[in-house]
C-alpha positions in Angstrom: 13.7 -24.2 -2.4 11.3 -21.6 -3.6 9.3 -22.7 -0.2 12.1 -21.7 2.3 13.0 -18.4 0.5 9.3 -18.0 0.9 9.3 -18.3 4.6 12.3 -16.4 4.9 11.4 -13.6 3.5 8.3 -13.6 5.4 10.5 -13.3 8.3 12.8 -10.6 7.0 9.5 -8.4 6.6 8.2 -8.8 10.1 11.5 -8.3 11.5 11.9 -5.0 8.9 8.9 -3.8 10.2 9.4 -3.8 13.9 12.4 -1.3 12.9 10.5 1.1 11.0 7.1 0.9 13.3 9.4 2.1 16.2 11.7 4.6 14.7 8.5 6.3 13.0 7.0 6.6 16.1 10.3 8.1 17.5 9.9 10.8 14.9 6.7 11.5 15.1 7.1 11.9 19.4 10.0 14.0 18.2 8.2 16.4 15.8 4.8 15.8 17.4 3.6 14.9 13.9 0.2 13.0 14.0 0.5 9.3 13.7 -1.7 9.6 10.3 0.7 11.9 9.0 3.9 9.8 9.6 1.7 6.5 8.2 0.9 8.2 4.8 4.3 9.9 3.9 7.1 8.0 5.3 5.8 4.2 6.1 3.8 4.2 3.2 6.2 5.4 0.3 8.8 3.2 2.5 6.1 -0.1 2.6 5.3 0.5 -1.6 8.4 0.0 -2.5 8.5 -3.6 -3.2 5.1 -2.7 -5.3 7.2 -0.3 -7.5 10.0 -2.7 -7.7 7.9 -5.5 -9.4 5.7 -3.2 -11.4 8.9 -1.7 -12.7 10.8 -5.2 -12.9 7.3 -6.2 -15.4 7.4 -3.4 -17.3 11.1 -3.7 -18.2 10.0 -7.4 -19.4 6.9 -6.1 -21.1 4.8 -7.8 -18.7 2.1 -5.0 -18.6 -0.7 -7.5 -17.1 1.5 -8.4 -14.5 2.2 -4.4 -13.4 -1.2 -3.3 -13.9 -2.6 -6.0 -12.3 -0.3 -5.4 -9.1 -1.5 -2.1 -8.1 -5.3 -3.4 -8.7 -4.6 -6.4 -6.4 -2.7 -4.5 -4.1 -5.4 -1.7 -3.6 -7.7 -4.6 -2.9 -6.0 -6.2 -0.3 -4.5 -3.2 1.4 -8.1 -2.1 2.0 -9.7 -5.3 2.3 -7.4 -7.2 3.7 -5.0 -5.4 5.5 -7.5 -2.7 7.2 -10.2 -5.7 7.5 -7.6 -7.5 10.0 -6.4 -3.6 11.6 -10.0 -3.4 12.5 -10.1 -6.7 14.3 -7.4 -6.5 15.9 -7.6 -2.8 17.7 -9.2 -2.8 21.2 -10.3 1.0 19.9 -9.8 3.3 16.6 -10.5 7.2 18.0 -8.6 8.5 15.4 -7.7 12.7 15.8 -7.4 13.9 12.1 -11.0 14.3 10.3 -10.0 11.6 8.0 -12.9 11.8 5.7 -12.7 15.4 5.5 -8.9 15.8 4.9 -8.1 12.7 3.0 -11.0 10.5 1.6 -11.1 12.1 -1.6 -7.1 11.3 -1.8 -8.3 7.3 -1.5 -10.7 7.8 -4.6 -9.4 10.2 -6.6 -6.4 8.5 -8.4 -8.3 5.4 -9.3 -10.9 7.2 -11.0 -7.9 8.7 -12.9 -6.6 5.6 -13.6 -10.0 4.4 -15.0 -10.2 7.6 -17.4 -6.6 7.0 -19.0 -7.0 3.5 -19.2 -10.2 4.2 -21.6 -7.7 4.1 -24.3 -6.0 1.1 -23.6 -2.9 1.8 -22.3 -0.8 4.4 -19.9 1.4 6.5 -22.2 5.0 7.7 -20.5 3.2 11.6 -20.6 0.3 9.9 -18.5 2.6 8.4 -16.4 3.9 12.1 -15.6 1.1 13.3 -14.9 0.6 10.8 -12.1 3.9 11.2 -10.5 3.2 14.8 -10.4 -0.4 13.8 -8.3 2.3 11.9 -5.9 3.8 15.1 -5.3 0.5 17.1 -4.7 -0.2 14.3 -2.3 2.8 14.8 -0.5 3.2 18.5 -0.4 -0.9 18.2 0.2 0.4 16.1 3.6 3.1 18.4 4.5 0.7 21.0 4.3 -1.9 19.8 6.3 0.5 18.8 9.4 1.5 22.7 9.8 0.3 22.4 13.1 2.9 20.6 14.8 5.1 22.0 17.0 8.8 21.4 16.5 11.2 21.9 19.4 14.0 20.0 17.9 16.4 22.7 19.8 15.1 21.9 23.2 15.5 17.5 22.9 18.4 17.6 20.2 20.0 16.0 22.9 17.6 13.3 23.7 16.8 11.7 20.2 19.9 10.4 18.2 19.2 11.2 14.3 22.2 8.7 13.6 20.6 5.2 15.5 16.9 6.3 14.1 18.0 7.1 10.0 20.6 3.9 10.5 17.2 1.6 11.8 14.5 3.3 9.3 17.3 1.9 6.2 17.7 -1.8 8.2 13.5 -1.7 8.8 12.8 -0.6 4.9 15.9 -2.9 3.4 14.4 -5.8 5.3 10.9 -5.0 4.1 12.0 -4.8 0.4 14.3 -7.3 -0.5 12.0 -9.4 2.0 9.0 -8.3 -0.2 11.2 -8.7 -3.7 12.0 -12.6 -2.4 8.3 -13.3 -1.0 6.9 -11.9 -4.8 10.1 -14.0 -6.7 9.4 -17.2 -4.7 5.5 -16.6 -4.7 5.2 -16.1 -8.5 7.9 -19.1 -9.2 5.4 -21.5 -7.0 2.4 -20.1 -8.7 3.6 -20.2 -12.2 4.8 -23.9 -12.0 0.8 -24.5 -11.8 0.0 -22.7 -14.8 -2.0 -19.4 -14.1 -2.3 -16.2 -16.3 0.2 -13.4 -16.1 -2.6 -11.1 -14.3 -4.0 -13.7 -11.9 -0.2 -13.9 -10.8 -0.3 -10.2 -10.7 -3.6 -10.1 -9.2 -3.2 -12.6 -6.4 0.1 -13.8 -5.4 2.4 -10.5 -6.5 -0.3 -8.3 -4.9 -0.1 -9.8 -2.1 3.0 -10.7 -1.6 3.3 -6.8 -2.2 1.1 -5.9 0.5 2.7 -7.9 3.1 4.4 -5.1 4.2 1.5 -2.7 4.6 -0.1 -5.7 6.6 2.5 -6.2 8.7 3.4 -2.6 9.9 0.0 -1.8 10.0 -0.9 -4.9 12.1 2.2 -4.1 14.8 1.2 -0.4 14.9 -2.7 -0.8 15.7 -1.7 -3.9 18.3 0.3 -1.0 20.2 -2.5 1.1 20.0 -1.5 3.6 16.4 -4.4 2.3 14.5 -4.5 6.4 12.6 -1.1 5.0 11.6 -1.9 2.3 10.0 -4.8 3.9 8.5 -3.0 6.8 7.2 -0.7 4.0 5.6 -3.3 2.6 3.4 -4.6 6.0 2.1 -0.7 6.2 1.5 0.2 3.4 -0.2 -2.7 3.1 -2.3 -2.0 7.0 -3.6 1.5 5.8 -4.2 0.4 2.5 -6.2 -1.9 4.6 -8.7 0.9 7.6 -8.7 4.4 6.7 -7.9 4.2 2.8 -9.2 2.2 3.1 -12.5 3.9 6.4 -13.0 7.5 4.9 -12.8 6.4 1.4 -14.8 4.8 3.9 -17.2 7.9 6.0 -18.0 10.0 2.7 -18.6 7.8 1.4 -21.4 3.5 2.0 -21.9 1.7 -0.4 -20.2 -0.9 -1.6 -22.4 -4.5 -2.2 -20.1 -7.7 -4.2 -21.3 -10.6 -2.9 -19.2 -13.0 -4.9 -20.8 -11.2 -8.1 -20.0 -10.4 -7.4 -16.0 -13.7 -5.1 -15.7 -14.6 -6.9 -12.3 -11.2 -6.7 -10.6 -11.2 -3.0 -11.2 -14.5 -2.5 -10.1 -13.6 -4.6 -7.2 -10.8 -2.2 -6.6 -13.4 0.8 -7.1 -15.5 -0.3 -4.5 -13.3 -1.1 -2.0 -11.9 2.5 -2.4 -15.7 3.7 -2.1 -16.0 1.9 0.8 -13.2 3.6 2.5 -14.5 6.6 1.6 -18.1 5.3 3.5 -16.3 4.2 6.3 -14.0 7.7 7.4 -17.6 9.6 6.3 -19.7 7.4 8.9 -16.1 6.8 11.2 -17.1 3.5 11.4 -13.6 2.2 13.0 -14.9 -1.9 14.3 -14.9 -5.2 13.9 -18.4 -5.3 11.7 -16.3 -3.3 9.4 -13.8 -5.8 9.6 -15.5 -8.8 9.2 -17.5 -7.2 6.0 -13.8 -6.3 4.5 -12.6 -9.2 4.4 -15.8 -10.9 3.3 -15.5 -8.8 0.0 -11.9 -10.0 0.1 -13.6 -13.3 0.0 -15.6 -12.7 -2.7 -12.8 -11.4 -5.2 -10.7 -14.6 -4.4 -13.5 -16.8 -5.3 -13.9 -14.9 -8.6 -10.4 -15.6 -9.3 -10.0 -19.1 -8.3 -13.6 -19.6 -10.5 -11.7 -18.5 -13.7 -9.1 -20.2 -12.6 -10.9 -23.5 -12.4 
């Protein structure tokens, strides 16, 4: 049974984000908001959702591998994965927002946090403040930095209908959750019934089950050409995994963290953010870049199925 909610859920993501790929691009046609912009507020808060959702859901069990080691996965394959396939997939990725210079330091910035207050062991609830609070500087950060659009909602009132768009964006992002919520239930049942560790199931199957939806929309928006979207949802998500999903698992009960016995998928997740970082500096935007993502993707799976074995 656990098989065909699997598959079904996979479905009711694709289908969820077809809805919110074209309503966002609606909004941002209507408000002449960069595609980046649009991609890092409202796709990715809307796409980490089911992250939040399973970090809480551990918490709430005491299941502080299993939260932690979501957002670590997660950060690994939404770079890795999910931009290694983006950049295969796009014919071309001239993307108009200096990316490096507005928003690379946003990709590295709460991981190295993370790293500092996990030095005692554990996210506290007053930690897990401060991070929601870095959500909203994110946010109003964003907001900011689109001040140059140009909004003439007086002028096409008329021609874009608030009601269909809000009344899609809620199908698209219910479709995407409860598909993502099903995917990570059926996943981890499969997974467990084989034996592996609470973080390995965070790590691997709940991460990525998790980050399904940021590889879905971001697949559909740079096959019709938005590749900044989907790049500006990675940045996104990723800020709202450190922020809004350990922030929010945090203030339900401390998650305990043992650095010194998941030292290389953290670093793994370091790096990948570093290489971000490399690749908006140098604008490298191809299918080398890619093929050498998902090569490091590779890599960590091996490493896990190794301890595994």
């Amino acid at each position: 049974m656990d098989y065909i909610i699997f598959v079904a859920s996979l479905s009711a993501l694709i289908y969820g984000a077809d809805f919110v790929i074209n309503q966002s691009e609606r909004i941002a046609l209507y408000f002449k908001i960069s595609p980046f912009v649009i991609g890092a507020t409202l796709i990715a808060l809307g796409t980490s959702l089911p992250e939040m959702a399973a970090s809480i859901s551990a918490s709430m069990k005491g299941q502080s591998d299993m939260a932690v080691a979501n957002v670590i996965g997660s950060t690994i394959f939404n770079i890795a994965l999910v931009l290694g396939v983006v950049f295969l997939v796009s014919k071309k990725i001239n993307p108009t927002r200096d990316i490096f210079a507005k928003d690379s330091a946003w990709g590295l910035f709460p991981i190295l946090v993370f790293i500092i207050m996990s030095l005692d062991g554990s996210i506290d609830r007053f930690e897990g403040l401060l991070f929601l609070l870095m959500m909203g500087a994110y946010v109003m950060f964003l907001i900011d930095s689109a001040s140059d659009l140009i909004s003439e909602v007086e002028e096409h009132k008329e021609k874009f209908a608030w009601a269909n768009s809000i009344l899609f964006l809620l199908i698209g992002f219910t479709l995407i959750v409860v598909g993502g919520n099903y995917t990570i239930d059926s996943g981890a049942n499969i997974a467990r019934s084989f034996g592996v560790s609470e973080w390995i199931v965070g790590m691997m199957l709940i991460a990525f089950g998790t980050s399904l939806p940021e590889l879905v929309v971001s697949i559909k928006a740079a096959m019709r050409g938005q590749a900044e979207m989907s790049i500006g949802n990675i940045i996104g998500s990723n800020v709202a995994n450190f922020t809004m999903v350990l922030g929010s698992a945090s203030l339900v009960a401390p998650l305990d963290i043992d650095l010194s016995a998941n030292t290389y998928d953290i670093l793994m997740a370091l790096i990948v953010s570093v290489m971000l970082v490399f690749i908006t500096a140098n604008k490298i935007y191809n299918k080398s870049t890619g093929i050498v993502l998902l090569i490091t993707l590779a890599l960590v799976i091996n490493n896990t199925l190794n301890s595994i074995g």
